[in-house]
Each structure stands twice: as structure tokens, then as C-alpha cells.
N, C-alpha and C positions, 0 to 999 in steps of 0.2 A: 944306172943313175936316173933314168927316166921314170922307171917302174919305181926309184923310193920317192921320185918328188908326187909321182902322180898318189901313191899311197899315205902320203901328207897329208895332200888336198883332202881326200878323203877324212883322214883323221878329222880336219879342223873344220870340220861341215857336219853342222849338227843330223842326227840319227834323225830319219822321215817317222814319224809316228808310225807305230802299227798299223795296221790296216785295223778297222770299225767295222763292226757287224754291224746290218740297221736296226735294231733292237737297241743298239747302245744309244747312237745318234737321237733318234727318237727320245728316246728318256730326258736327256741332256736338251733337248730341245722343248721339250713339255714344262718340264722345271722350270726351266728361263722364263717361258712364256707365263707359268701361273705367277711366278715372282714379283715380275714387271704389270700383270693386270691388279695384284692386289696395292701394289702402290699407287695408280695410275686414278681411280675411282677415289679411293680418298682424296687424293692431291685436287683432282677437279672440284670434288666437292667443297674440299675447304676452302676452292680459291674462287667460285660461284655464290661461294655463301657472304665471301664479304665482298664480291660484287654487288650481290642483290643488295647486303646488306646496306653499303654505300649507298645505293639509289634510294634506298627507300629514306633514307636521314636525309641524305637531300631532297624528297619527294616530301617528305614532312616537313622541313624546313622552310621548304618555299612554298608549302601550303600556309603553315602557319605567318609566313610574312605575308600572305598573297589575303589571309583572313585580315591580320591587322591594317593591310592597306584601304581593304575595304570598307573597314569601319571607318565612322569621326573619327578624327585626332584626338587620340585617349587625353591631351590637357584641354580638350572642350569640352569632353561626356558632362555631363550632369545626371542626376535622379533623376527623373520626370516629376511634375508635381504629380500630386494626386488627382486624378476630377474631380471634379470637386460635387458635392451630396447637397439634395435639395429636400429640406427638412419640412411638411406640409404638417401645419398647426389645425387645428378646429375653431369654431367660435370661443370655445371658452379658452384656449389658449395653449391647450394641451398637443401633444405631436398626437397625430394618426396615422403618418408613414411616412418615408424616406423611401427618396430615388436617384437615381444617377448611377453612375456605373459604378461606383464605389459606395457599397450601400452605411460605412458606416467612416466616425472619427478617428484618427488617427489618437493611439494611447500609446502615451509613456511607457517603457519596459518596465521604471521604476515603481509605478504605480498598477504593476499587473501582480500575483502573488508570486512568489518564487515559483515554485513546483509551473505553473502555465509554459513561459520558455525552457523552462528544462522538459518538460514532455513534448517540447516538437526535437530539442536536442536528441534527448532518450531513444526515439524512432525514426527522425531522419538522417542524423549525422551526428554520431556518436561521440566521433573525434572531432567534432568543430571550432575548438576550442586550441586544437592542435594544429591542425593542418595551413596548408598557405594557400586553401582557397580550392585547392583540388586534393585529392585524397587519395593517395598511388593505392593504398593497401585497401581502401573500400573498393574501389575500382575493379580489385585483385579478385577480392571477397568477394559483388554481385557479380562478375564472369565465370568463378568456379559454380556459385549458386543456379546461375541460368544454365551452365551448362548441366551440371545434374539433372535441375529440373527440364530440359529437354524445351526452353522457354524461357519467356522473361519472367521471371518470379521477384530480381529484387534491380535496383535501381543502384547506379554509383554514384546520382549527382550529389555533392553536397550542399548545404542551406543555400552559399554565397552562389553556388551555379543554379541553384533552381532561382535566387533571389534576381539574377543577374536575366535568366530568361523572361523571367514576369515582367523586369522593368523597361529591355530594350528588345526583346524578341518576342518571335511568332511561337504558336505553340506546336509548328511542325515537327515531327522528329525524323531530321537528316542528320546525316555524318557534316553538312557545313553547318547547320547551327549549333551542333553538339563544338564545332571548334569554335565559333565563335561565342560560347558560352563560357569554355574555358577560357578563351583570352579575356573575354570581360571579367571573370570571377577573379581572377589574376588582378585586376585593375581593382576592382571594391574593393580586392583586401589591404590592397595599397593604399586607397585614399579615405578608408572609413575604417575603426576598429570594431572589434568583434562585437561589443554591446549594438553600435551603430548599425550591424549589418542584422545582425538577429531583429533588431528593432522595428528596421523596414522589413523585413523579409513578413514579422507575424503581422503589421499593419498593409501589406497588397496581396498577400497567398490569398488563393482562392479557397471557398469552403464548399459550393455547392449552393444551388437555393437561390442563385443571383446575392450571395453574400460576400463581399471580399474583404479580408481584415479580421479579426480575432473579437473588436468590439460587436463589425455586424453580428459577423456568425453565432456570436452567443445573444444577442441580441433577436437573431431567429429562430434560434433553437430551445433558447433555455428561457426568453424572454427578462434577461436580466443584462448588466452589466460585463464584460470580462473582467474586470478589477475586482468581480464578486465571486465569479467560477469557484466550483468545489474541484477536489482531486477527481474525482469521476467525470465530473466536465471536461475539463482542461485534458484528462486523456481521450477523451472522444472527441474534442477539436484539433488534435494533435492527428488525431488517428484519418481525420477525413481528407488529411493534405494527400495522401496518395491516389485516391480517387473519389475527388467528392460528389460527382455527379451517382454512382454506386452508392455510397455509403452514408448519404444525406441521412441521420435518423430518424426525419420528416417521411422518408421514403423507406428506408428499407433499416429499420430499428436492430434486428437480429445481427445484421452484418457489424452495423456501426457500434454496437455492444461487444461484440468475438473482436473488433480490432481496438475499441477502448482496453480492451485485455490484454491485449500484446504491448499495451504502449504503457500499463503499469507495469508489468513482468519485465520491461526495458529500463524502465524509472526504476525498480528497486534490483537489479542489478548492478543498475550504477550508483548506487547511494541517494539518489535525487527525492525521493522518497521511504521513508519506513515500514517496515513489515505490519505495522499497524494501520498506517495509514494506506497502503496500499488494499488490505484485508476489506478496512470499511469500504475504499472506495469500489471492492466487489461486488461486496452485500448488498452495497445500496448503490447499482448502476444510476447511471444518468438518464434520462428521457427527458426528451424533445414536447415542450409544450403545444398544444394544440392549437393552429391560429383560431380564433375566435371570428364564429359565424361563417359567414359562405366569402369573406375578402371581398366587401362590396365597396368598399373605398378604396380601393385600386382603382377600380372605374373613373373615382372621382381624381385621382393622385395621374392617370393615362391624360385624361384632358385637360389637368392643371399643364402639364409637363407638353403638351401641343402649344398651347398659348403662352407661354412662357418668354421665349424666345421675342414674339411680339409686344411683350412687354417690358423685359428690360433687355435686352438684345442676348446677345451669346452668353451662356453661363461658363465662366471662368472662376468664378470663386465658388466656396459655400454659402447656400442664400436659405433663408427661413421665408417661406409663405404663409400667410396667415390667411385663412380663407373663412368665406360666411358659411361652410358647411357645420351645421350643429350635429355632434356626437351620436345624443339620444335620439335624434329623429333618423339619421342613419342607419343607427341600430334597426328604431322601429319598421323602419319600412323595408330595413332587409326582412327582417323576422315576418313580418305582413308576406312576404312576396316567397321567399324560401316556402314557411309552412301552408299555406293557402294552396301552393303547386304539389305540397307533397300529399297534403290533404284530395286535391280534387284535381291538379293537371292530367293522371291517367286517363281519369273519367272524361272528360273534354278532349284528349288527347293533344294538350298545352303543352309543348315542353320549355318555353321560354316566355320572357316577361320583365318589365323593367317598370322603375316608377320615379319620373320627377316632381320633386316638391320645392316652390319658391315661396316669396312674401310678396305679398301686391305692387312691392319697389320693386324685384326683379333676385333679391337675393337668394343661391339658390340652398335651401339648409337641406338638402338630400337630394344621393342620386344613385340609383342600383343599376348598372345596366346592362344585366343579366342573371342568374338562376345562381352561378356559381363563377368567381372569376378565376379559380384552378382549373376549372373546365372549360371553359371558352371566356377571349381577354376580350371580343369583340362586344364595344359599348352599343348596346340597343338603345339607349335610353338617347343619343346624338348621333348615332355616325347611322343606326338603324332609318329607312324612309319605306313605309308603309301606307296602303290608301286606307283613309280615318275613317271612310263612312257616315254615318250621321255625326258622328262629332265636328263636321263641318259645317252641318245645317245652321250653325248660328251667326255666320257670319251672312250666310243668305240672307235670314233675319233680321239680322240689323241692317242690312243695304234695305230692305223694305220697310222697315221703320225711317229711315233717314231718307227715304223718298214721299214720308206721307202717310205711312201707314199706323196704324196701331194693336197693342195686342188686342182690341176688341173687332178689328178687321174681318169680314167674312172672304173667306175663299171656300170653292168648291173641290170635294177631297171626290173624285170620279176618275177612272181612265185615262190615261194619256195617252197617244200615240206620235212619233217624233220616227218619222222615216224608217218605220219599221220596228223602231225602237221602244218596248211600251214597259214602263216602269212600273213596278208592283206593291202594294202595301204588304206588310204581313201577314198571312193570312187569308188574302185575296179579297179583305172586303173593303168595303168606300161608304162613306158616311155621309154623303149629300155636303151641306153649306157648317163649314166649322171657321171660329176662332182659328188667328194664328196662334193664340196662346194651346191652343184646343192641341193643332195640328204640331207644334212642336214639340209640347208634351209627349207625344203618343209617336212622334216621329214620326209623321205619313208622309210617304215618298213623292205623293201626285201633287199637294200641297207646295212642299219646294221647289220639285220641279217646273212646277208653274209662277210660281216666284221666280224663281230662277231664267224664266222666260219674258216676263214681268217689265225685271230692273235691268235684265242682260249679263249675260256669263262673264262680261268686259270688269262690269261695276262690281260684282261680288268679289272677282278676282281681286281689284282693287284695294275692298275692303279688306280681304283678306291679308293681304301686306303692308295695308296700313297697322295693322294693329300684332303684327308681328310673323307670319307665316315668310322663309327667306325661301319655299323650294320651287320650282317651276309650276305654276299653275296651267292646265291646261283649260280655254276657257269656252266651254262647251256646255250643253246642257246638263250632260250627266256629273259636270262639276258639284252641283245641289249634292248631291248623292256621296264624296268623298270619295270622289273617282282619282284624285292626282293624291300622288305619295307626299308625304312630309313626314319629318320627326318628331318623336316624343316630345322632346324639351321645347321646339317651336310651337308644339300645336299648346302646350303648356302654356305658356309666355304668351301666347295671344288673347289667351283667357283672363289673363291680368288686369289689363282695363277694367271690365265688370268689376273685379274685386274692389280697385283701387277708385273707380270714379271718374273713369274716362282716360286716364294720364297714360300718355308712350311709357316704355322698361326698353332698357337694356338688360338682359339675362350678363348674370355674372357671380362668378363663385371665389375668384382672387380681391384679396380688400388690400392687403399692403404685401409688400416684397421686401427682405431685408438685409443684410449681409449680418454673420454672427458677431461681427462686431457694431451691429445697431446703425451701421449708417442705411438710411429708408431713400429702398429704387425706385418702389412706385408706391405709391399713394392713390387710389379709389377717389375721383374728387366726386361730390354729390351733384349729380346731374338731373335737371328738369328739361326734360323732353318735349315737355309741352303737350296740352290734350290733344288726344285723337277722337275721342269719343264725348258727344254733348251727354251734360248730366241728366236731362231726361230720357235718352237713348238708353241709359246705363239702368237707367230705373224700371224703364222697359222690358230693360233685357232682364233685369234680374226676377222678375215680375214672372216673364215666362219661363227661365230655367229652372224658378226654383218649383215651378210645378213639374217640374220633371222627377224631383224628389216624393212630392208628396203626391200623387196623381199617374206620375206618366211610369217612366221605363226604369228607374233608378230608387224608387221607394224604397229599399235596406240601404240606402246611401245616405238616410237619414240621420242628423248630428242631434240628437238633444241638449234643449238651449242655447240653440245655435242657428242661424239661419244659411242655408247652405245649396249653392245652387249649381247646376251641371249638365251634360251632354253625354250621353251613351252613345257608341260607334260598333257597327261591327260592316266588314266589307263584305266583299261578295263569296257566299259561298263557305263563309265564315272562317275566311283565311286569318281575321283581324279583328281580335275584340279590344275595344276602348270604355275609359272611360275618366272624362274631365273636370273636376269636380274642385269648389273654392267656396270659402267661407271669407268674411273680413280680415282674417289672419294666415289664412294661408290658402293655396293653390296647389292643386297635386293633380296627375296623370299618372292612368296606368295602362301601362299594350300588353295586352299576352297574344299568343301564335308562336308558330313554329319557324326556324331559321332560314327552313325550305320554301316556305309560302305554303305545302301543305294545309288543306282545309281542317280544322280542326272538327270534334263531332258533337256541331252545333252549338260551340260556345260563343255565348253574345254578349256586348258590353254592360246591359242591365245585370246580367250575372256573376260572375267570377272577379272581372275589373272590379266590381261595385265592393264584394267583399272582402276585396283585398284595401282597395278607399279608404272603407269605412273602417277595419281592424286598422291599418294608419294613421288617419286623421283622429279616431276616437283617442289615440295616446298619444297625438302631436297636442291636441287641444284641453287636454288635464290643466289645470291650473291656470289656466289662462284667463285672461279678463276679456268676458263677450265681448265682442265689437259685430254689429248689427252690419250686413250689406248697403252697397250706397244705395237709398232711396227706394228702402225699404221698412223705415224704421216704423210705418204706417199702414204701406200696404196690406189689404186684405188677401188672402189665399181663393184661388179659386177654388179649393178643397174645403172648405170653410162654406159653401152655398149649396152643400149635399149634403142629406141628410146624418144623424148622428148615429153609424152604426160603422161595424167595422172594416175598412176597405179592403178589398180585392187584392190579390195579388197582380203582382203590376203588371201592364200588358208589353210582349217583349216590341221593341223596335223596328224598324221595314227592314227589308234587304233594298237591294235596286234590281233590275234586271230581272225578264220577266222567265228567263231559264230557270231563277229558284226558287226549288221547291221545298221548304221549307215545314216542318211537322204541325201538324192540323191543332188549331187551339181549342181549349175545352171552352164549350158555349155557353156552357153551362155560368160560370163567371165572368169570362170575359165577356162576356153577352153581355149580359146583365150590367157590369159596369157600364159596358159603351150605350148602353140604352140611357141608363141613367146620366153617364156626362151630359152625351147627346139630346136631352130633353126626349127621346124617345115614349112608347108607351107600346 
């Protein structure tokens, strides 16, 4: 009984598996483990991937509110205005340039040609017309493009994002203003529609050139209108939004032609133009006009735009200047000044040069103030301050007239000595007892300087700023000589008196200021100054300078039919050649020298100044009705008391400073002259 229960038990108790070899184990164990690793890796993966993915839609989301918070409250944004453009007129009433930061007017879309907005369409943003302001598939398009090109090669913004950076952003390129470009592009498209947005976008793009706007830009390049642009234009205005500092065709013509060509191959794959019209406008590319002359009314249009401000306060609108600068005489005196340095600056080794010209009232109708204003914007002609040299001697002059003296005055032209300091004529020689008219014809240094000793360095100074000089005088002896620096335009303006007949000037080149709709900011009211100079001083003076013409150191400065009188300069060592020269109608200076103060090789104000004078003044003075200097209408010439045979070439001017040594003059004539002036034998 026991042995069947216990063989039950057994029965109903499951069989112990076989015994496993470990070869089997092992298999069964390998299997499991590859099973469960090839699930294991994917699962992670996929459930990592919309982790990341989660953070990252949250990490943009709260970027992109963290952007909007940033901004103004999208229902305050506005446009910006424009700044507003200050339109600079000439005497006769015509524009001569435009400035402000915005160099040109805002135009209607409506009144642009068709083909114009469809060529920034055609190559910027092809779908813009489609999209809501961002453009997924451009976006899509320049990422696969840069990445090929191993670079950026193409751009995803569209009009409304580039439009959007111009108007409220920097031009940095970071990932925050790329977002908040998008959100603003997002906001234009919502509160302006598509014509609206194209409209502003082609009146503030930039073109390159200091031109912003579709009017400027053609207005510097092509010197016309945009309302007038041909197909070839309009694609090479199109073409320069991508980089217009490169692709100016002022500067780099080849580049800016190869990308007008891409931008019709764009336009006539969209339809926006015809295979004809496309063809011509191959044939016959576009070029960029040439600006006319060396841009010397920029110089003029820099200093209008300095005084500006003091005249009618802040510019906030668009304002028309009407100025006393005359066209042709700008012309002239660029042309005088440009070809006279290209002629002869080598040889002197001049490389710079400026010339103002006024009226005996102060107004000023030319002003060059430098060589080239592409090449250097720095005004010589005002902001420049140089030592004059003898072009100062005459206010020495008139302080010893107005103490007593007369041009028949005898001084002694010998040796000076001044603690060590002994001043030199040209030359080295001295002429015993001469006229001041004598001595400042011929510009003799010992003469002045003893004048200068005379009346006292205090009183010339004096005079000096009576009759217009504004820059520090130093008032010492060697003052005589044009030892202290001043500018152009001042040493100019002081010369005015003589011309006009004693009477003070304010120098001035603005006459009225206006808004384009005609309301007038300033008005030029006519001012009397009141005389500084007695009219027999003036008759004096003009007595002895105009023998400087006909006698002294400026004989080519000579004006036929015209009575014409002046002061040659050059400083020391001939860092500075001058020369000051006025007739009844007008008053002109001219500086040549180097930027550096480098000595030039031995150019002196009788020379190069004078020919450049005189080519200006001879085409300032065409047609004009003589007008005789004050109180001279009588005067005799003291060239007029020597005999009648042909004069000399002129004897050149002193230096100061007995260090220079200056090249030995031929004796042969100048002798002979100085014998003769001199009553010699």
C-alpha cells in the first residue's frame, strides 16, 4: 500500500528535465541576449528622440516669446520715417547734390516701370507674392545650396525679412536677430499688403555709393531718374541688393554686369520679361555714368551740412538749400586746380591744393578743397590751417599806413638781427632806403619785419582780426613773416575790404533754407557791418598790391582790362605756396603743399598759385562789366615811371629765416631790374 501511494506521488510530479550539456545552455542564452539588445537600442532611441524633440519645441517656443517680449508691442511698431534728404541748389537754382542718409525721394511703385519691382522680385524672392512673410521652401532651398557649396552661397531671407531688418534692425548677423526678423516679417505682412511692402522695401534698400532707394541709386549710377530705367538698368539695381558695397558698377563694372545677367535669366524664366526684351537688354548692358570732374562740390555740400544745424536747428524733414555757390565758377576752378597739378604738381612735388573764391560782400561762388574729393574728403580750403607767409605782409602794411605812413614812405631794407634771429630776403641781398610800396611789391622780409617792430606785433595782430583772420595769432616779431597758421577761406575773406572799400564780410555760402513744400526756415537777411578800413587806406593798399601784379612777385596774375591786385606767400622752406588775388568783382585764394607739411621742391606763391589765379579768374571774369578797384580809378602805376621796354620776369618773394637756403637768382635780370626799380646805376 505504501510503495503504490508513494509511486502516485511520483506519477503526478512533473519529469526534472534532462540534464543540458553547456554548449546547449550557452546558445539559448546568447539568443535571449541578442533578442533583447536589438529591442533595447531602438526603444531608447525612439523615446530620446521625442525627448530631445520636446525640449527643443519648447526651447523655441520660449525663444520665440522671449523674442516677442523683447520687442515694442507689435500694436505700437510703426515704419520709421525716412531721414529726411537735404537737397543743395546753386545760384542759378539748379540741384548740385544731395545728402543725408537717405540720399534720394521716396517713389511710388506705381509710377516705377513694371519690369523695375519684378527684377528685385525675379532674384530676391521669387515666391513673394505667395508666402506669409517667411518662405519654408526658400529656407529649404538656400540650406541645401550652402550646404553643397560647402558655404553660404545663397540667402533664405525674403523681401518682407530683409525689408523688416532695414527698418528696425542692426545689420549683425546672429541667430537673435535672424528671429527677430522673422517675428517682425510676420507683423509687416499683417499690417501692410504686398504692393505696400515691395514699395518700402525698394525705397530704403541699400544700393552701395552712400545711395539708399531705387530713385537714389539710379540717380548715381545711371544719372537719371528710376521712373526712366531701361531693362538692363533695373536688372543691375536689382542685382546690387545682394552685395552692394562689391558690386557698385562705379567700382567693380564686370562683377555688377555677370550679376545684371542673372537677374534677367530670373526675369525671363518667370515670365516678368520677354525673350526679346531680355536679348536687348544683353546687348546693350548698362553702365554707370561717370561723375563729372574730380566731386569738388562735396566739399561745398560737407560744410553746408556742418552749419546746418545752426541754422535751422535739427533736420527732421526734407529741406532745399539754396546757396550763393555759382556752378560755372565751380566748374572753373576745379578744372584750374585738378589740371595745373596734373600739369606741374610732380615737378614741384605739390600734391595737394584748394581755391576759394567770394564777392567783395562775402558771398562765397566757389570752393575746391582738395585735389580729388574720392580721394581724400578732408576740406583744405576751411578745416586746413597753414603758415601764409608773405601773404600776411599786408595787414603789416596797413597797420603802418593807419599809424602815419605812406606808400611813398622810405624804410631801410638791410640786416636784422632779433636775439639771434636774423631774417633773410631772397637771395641774400638788401637794397639800402626803399618805398613801402617798393618793399612790398618785392616782398622783402627786413622791411616788414621792421615794420613789424615799428607799429608792434600787438597792433598788426589786431589788424589782422579786424578785417577777418579768426585763428590764433601769435604776436611776435616773426608774425611779419606768416609765422602763425590760418585758413584758406579766412586769409581770403580778409582780402575783401580792399576789394569792397573798407566795409567788414561775413563769409557765407547758404542764402535761404526751405522745406519742399516752400515754407522758408532761414532767410540771409542783408547785413552792414560797418567799415573797418578808411577809404584812403583802401586806396593805399590797393596802390601797393596792385604793383605786385605788374612789378613784384605775381606778374602772370595779370587780368587784362581789369585792375587786379594781390599778395604771394610761401612759408618756410616752401612747405606752403600762396596766393591772394581780387579784382572789383571778385576775390580768390589759392594754397598748394602737401597734407604732410613736407617741403615741396621750391614751389613759391609767385608760381604755380599764380597760374592756377589766373586760369580761374580769366573764365570767372568773361562777360562781365569792369568794375575798377576802390580808389584806383586814377591811380598811376609805379610801373608806368620806367622805361618803355619789356619787363623782367618777376623777382620771386623772401622766405624768413636765415636757415634758407634758397637757389641763387640769375643776375643777369634780376639785377638789372632791381638796378633799375632802385634808381641804381
Amino acid at each position: 500500500m505504501g510503495q503504490q501511494k508513494s509511486n502516485a506521488r511520483r506519477a503526478r510530479t512533473p519529469a526534472a528535465p534532462a540534464a543540458q550539456t553547456p554548449n546547449a545552455r550557452s546558445k539559448r542564452w546568447t539568443w535571449g541576449r541578442r533578442k533583447a539588445g536589438a529591442r533595447s537600442p531602438l526603444r531608447r532611441l525612439v523615446y530620446w528622440s521625442l525627448v530631445l524633440g520636446l525640449w527643443a519645441l519648447i526651447a523655441a517656443v520660449g525663444t520665440i516669446a522671449f523674442v516677442v517680449a523683447t520687442l515694442p508691442p507689435i500694436q505700437s511698431l510703426e515704419v520709421p520715417k525716412r531721414p529726411p534728404t537735404v537737397e543743395i541748389v546753386g545760384l542759378d537754382g539748379r540741384p548740385l547734390i544731395m545728402r543725408g542718409e537717405m540720399s534720394g525721394t521716396d517713389v511710388p511703385i506705381k509710377e516705377l516701370p513694371p519690369y523695375l519691382p519684378r527684377a528685385f522680385v525675379a532674384i530676391e524672392d521669387r515666391r513673394f507674392f505667395s508666402h506669409f512673410g517667411v518662405d519654408p521652401i526658400g529656407l529649404l532651398r538656400a540650406a541645401a545650396a550652402n550646404v553643397l557649396h560647402r558655404g553660404v552661397s545663397q540667402g533664405g531671407s525674403t523681401i518682407s525679412q530683409q525689408l523688416a531688418k532695414n527698418l528696425f534692425l542692426t545689420q549683425e548677423r546672429t541667430l537673435w536677430r535672424k528671429m527677430q526678423e522673422l517675428v517682425l516679417a510676420l507683423w509687416l505682412e499683417r499690417k501692410f499688403s504686398k504692393r505696400e511692402i515691395l514699395e518700402l522695401y525698394l525705397n530704403r534698400v541699400y544700393f552701395g555709393s552712400g545711395a539708399y532707394g531705387v530713385e537714389a541709386a539710379a540717380q548715381r549710377y545711371f544719372g537719371k531718374s528710376a521712373r526712366t530705367v531701361k531693362v538692363a538698368e533695373a536688372a543691375m539695381l536689382a542685382g546690387l541688393v545682394k552685395s552692394p558695397s562689391r558690386l557698385a558698377p562705379s567700382r567693380n563694372p564686370n562683377g555688377a554686369e555677370r550679376r545684371a545677367q542673372a537677374v534677367l535669366t530670373a526675369m525671363t524664366e518667370l515670365g516678368f520679361v520677354t525673350q526679346t526684351m531680355a536679348k536687348t537688354a544683353l546687348a546693350q548692358p548698362a553702365r554707370a555714368v561717370k561723375p563729372a570732374g574730380a566731386g569738388s562740390v562735396n566739399y561745398v555740400a560737407d560744410w553746408i551740412m556742418d552749419v546746418l544745424d545752426d541754422l535751422v536747428g535739427r533736420v527732421e524733414q526734407d529741406l532745399v538749400v539754396e546757396t550763393s555757390i555759382d556752378p560755372l565758377l565751380q566748374a572753373a576752378a576745379e578744372k584750374a586746380l585738378v589740371d595745373e597739378l596734373a600739369l606741374k604738381g610732380q615737378k614741384f612735388d605739390v600734391a595737394q591744393g584748394a581755391i576759394v573764391a567770394i564777392t567783395p560782400d562775402g558771398a562765397v561762388r566757389a570752393l575746391v578743397g582738395g585735389k580729388n574729393y574720392a580721394e581724400s574728403q578732408f576740406n583744405r580750403a576751411v578745416a586746413a590751417k597753414r603758415q601764409p607767409g608773405s601773404a600776411f605782409k599786408p595787414f603789416v602794411y596797413l597797420t603802418a599806413l593807419e599809424r602815419g605812413l605812406t606808400p611813398e614812405s622810405v624804410r631801410e631794407d638791410k640786416p636784422v638781427a632779433l636775439k639771434g634771429w636774423r631774417p633773410e630776403n631772397y637771395g641774400h641781398e638788401y637794397h639800402g632806403p626803399v618805398t613801402l610800396t617798393q618793399a612790398l611789391a618785392l616782398s622783402l622780409n627786413t622791411v616788414s619785419v621792421r615794420l613789424t617792430l615799428e607799429v608792434g606785433p600787438q597792433a598788426v595782430a589786431k589788424t589782422a582780426y579786424r578785417l577777418g583772420i579768426a585763428s590764433k595769432l601769435d604776436a611776435n616779431p616773426s608774425l611779419a613773416l606768416g609765422t602763425s597758421e590760418v585758413s584758406l577761406i579766412e586769409l581770403t575773406c580778409a582780402y575783401a575790404p580792399f576789394a569792397n572799400g573798407g566795409g567788414a564780410i561775413a563769409p557765407h555760402v547758404v542764402e535761404r533754407v526751405r522745406t519742399r513744400a516752400s515754407k522758408v526756415l532761414f532767410a540771409r537777411a542783408a547785413e552792414n557791418l560797418g567799415r573797418i578800413v578808411e577809404p584812403r587806406h583802401v586806396a593805399m593798399m590797393n596802390t601797393m598790391m596792385r604793383e605786385t601784379l605788374l612789378i613784384g612777385t605775381a606778374q602772370k596774375a595779370q587780368l587784362p582790362g581789369w585792375q587786379a591786385a594781390g599778395k604771394t606767400g610761401t612759408s618756410q622752406d616752401f612747405r606752403d605756396a600762396w596766393f591772394i588775388g581780387y579784382t572789383g568783382h571778385l576775390v580768390a585764394g589759392v594754397w598748394l603743399g602737401n597734407d604732410d607739411s613736407s617741403p615741396t621742391k621750391k614751389a613759391t606763391g609767385g608760381g604755380l598759385p599764380v597760374d592756377i589765379w589766373s586760369r580761374f579768374m580769366k573764365a570767372a571774369h568773361q562777360g562781365v562789366a569792369v568794375a575798377a578797384l576802390p580808389g584806383l580809378s586814377a591811380a598811376p602805376s609805379l610801373a608806368s615811371a620806367l622805361p618803355n621796354i619789356a619787363p623782367p620776369p618777376a623777382p620771386i618773394e623772401g622766405q624768413f629765416g636765415s636757415q634758407v637756403r634758397p637757389q641763387p637768382i640769375d643776375r643777369g635780370l634780376d639785377g638789372w631790374f632791381l638796378d633799375r626799380l632802385f634808381g641804381r646805376r
